[in-house]
GURO-485405 format. One line per field, with one value per atom (N, C-alpha, C): residue number from 1; chain; atom name; x, y, z. Coordinates in steps of 0.05 Angstrom, whole numbers, plus 5000, padded with zeros to 4 digits. Each point is the difference from the previous one (the first is absolute). Layout:
REM GURO-485405
num: c(NUM_...)
cadena: c(A_...)
atomo: c(CA_...)
xx: c(X_...)
yy: c(Y_...)
zz: c(Z_...)
REM end
This chain:
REM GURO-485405
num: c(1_1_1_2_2_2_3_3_3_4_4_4_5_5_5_6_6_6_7_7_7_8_8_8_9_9_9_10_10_10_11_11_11_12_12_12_13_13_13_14_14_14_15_15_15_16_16_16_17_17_17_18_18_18_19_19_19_20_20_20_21_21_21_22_22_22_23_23_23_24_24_24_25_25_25_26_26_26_27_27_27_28_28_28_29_29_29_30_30_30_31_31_31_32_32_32_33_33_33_34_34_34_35_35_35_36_36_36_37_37_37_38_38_38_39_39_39_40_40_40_41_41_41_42_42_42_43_43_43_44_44_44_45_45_45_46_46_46_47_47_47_48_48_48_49_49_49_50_50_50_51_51_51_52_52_52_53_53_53_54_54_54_55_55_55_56_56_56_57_57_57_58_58_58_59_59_59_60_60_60_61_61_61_62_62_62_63_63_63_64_64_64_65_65_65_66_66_66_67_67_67_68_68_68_69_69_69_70_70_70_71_71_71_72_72_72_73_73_73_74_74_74_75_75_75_76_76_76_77_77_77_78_78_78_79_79_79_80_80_80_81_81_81_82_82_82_83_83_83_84_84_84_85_85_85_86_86_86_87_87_87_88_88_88_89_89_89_90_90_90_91_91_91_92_92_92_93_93_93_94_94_94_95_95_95_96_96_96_97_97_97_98_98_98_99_99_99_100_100_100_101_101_101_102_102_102_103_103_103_104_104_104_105_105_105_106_106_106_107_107_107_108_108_108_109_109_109_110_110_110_111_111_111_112_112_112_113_113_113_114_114_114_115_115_115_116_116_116_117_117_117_118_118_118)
cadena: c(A_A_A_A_A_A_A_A_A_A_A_A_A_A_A_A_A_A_A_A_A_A_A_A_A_A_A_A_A_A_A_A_A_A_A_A_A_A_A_A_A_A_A_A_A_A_A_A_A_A_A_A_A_A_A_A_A_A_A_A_A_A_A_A_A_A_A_A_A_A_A_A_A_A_A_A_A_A_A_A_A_A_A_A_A_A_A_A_A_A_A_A_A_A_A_A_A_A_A_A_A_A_A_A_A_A_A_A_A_A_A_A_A_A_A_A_A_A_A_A_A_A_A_A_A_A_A_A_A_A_A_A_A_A_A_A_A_A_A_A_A_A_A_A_A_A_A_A_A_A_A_A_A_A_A_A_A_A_A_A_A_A_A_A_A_A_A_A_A_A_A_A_A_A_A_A_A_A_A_A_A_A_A_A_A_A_A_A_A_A_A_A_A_A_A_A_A_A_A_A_A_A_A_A_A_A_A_A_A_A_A_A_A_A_A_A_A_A_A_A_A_A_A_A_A_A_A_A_A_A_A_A_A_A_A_A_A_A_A_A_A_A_A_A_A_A_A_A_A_A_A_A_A_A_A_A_A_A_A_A_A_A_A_A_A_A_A_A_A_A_A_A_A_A_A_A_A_A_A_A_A_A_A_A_A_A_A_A_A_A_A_A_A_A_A_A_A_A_A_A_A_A_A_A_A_A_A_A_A_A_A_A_A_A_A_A_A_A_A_A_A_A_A_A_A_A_A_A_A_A_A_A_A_A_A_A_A_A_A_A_A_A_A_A_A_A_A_A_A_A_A_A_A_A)
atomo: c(N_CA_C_N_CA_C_N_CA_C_N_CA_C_N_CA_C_N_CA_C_N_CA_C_N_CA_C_N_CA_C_N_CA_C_N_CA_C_N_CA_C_N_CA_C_N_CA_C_N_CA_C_N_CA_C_N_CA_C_N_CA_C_N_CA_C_N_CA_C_N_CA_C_N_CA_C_N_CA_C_N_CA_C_N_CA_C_N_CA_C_N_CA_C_N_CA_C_N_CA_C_N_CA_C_N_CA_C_N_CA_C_N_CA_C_N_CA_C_N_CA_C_N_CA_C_N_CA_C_N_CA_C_N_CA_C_N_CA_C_N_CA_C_N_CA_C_N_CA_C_N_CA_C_N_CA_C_N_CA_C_N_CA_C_N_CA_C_N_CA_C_N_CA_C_N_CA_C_N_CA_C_N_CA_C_N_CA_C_N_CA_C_N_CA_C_N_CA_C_N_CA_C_N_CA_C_N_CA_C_N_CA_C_N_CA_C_N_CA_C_N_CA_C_N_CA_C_N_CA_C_N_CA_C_N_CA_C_N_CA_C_N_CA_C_N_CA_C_N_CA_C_N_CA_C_N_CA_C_N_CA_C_N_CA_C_N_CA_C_N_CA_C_N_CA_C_N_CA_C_N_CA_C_N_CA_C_N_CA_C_N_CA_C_N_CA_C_N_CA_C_N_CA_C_N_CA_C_N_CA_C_N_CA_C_N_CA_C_N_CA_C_N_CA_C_N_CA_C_N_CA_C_N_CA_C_N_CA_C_N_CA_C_N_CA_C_N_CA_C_N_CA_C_N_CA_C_N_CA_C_N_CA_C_N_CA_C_N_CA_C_N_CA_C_N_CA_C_N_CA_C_N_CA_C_N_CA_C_N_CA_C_N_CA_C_N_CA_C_N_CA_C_N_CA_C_N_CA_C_N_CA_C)
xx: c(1645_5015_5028_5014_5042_4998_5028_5000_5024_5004_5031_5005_5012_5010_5010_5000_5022_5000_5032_4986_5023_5006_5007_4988_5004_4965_5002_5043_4998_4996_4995_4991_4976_4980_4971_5001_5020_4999_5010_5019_5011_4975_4989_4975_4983_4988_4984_5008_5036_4995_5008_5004_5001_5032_5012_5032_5017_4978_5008_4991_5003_4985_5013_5016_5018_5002_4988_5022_5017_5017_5028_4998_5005_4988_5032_4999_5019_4996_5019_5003_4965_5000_4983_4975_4975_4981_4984_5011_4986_4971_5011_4974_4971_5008_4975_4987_5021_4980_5011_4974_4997_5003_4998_4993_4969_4991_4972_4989_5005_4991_4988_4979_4985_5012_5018_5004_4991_4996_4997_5018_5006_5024_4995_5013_5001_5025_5003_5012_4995_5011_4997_5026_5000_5020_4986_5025_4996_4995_4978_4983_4975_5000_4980_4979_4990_4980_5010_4989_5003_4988_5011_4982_4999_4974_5002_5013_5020_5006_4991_4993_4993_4992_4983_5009_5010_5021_5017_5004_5004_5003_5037_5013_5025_5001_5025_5001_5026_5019_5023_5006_5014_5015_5028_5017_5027_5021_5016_5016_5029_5014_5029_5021_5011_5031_4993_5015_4987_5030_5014_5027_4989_4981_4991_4972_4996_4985_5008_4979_5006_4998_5013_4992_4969_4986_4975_4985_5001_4988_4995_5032_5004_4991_4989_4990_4967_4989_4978_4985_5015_4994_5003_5027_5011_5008_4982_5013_5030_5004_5017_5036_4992_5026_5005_5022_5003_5019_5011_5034_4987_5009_4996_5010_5033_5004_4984_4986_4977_4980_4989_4978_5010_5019_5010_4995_5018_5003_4963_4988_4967_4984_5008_4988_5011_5020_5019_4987_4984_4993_4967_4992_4975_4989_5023_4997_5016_5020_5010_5024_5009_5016_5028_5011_5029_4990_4989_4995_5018_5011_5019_4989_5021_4988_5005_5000_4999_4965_4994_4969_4983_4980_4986_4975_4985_4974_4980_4984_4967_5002_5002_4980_4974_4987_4966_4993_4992_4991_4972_4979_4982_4988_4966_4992_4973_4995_4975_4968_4986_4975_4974_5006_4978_4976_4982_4970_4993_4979_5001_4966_4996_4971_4979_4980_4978_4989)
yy: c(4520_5013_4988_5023_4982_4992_4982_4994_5002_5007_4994_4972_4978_4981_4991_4993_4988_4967_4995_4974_4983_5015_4999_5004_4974_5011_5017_5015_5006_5039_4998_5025_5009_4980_5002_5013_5000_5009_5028_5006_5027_5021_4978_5031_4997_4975_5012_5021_4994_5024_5027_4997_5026_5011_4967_5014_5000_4992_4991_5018_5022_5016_5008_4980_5007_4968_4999_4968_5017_4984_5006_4975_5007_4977_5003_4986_4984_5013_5019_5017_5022_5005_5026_4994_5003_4996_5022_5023_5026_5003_4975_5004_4985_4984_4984_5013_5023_5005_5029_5011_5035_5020_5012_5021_5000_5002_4999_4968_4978_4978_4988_4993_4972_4978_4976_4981_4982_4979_4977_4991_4997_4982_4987_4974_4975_4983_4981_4981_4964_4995_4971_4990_4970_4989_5000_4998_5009_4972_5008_4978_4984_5019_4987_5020_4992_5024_5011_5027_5023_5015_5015_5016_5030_5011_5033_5013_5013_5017_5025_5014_5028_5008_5018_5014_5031_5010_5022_5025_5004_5033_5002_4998_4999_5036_5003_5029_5012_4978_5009_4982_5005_4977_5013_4991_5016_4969_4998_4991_4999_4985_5013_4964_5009_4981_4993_4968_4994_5014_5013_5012_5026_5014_5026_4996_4985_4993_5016_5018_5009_4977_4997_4996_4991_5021_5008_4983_5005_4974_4979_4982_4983_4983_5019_4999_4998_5021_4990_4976_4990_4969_4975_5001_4990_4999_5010_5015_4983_4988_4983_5010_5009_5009_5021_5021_5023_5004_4983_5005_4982_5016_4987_4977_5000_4968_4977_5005_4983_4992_5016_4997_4999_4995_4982_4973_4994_4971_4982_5020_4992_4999_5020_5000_4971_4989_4986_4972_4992_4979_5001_5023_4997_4993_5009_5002_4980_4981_4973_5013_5014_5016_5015_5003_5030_5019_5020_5031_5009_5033_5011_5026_5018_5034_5008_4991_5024_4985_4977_4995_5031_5000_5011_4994_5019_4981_5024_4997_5018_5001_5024_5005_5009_4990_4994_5016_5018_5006_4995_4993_4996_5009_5005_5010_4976_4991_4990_5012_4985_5020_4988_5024_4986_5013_4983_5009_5018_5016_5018_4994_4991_4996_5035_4987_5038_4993)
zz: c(7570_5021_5002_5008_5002_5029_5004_5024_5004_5024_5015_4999_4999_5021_5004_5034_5020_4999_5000_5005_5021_5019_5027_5029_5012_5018_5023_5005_5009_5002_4965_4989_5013_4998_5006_5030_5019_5025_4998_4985_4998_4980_4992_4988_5013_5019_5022_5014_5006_5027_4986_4974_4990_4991_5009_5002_4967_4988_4972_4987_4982_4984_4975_4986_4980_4981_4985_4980_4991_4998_4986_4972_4980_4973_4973_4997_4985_4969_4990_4973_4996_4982_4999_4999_5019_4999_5003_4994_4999_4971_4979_4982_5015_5017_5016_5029_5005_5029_4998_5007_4992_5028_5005_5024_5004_5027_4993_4993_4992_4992_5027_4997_5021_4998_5020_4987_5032_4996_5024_5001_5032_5010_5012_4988_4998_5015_5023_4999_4996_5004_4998_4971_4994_4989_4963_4989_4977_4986_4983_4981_5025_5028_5007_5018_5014_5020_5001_4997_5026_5010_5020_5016_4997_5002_4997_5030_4996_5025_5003_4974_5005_4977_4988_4974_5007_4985_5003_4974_4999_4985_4995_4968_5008_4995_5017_5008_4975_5001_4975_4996_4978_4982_4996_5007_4992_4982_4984_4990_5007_5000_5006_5000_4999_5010_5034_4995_5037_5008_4998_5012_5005_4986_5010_5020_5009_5022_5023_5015_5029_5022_5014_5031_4998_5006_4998_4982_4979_4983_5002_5005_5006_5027_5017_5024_4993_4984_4999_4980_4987_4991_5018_5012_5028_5026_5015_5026_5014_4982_5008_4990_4982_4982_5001_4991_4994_4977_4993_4982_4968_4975_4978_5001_5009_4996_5009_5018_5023_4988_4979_4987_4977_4990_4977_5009_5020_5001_5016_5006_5008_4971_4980_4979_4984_5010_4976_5006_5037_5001_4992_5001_4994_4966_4981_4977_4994_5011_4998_4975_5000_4981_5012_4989_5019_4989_5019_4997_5018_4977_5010_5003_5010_5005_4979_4966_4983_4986_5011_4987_4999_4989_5003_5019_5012_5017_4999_5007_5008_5025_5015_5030_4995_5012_5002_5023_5004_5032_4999_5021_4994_5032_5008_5015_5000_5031_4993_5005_4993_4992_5019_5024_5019_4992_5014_4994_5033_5002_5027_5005_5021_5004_5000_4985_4998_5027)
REM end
């Protein structure tokens, strides 16, 4: 099975409440995550535990330049952000790197997959 994962803990609160429904990912990852794919999401720190938050259903995969980023997008990875430059320079500490708006990136949308009592 693929996995999403987070490894900010204050991610883990924005996909509880639902406010998170988008990774935004670093050059083309459209050969690893399909439309339709099952994947588990995951936070916790990287090389060590983690925790399952949900498993989800990704809904699209789109490709693009982080300069052709909507509002919208950008919003749903971060409810925090809205402007490419913003999420350049959030992408640039997360990836310990300078990312600019002609990188390329993956939007992920993803849906999670509740169970409904019979």
């Amino acid at each position: 099975m693929y996995a999403l994962n987070f490894y900010s803990p204050m991610v883990s609160d924005q996909l509880r409440s639902h406010r998170k429904t988008a990774t935004i990912r670093l050059g083309d990852k459209s050969s690893k995550y399909k439309k339709g794919m099952v994947v588990s999401v995951l936070c916790g720190v990287r090389f060590g535990p983690r925790e399952k938050v949900f498993d989800a259903v990704i809904d699209k995969v789109d490709v693009k330049e982080l300069r052709d980023l909507s509002p919208r997008e950008i919003e749903h990875d971060n409810p925090e952000l809205r402007r490419p430059e913003d999420l350049a320079s959030f992408l640039s500490q997360l990836y310990n790197r300078e990312i600019t708006e002609n990188d390329t990136v993956t939007v992920i949308r993803f849906s999670q997959i509740v169970s409904r009592p019979v």
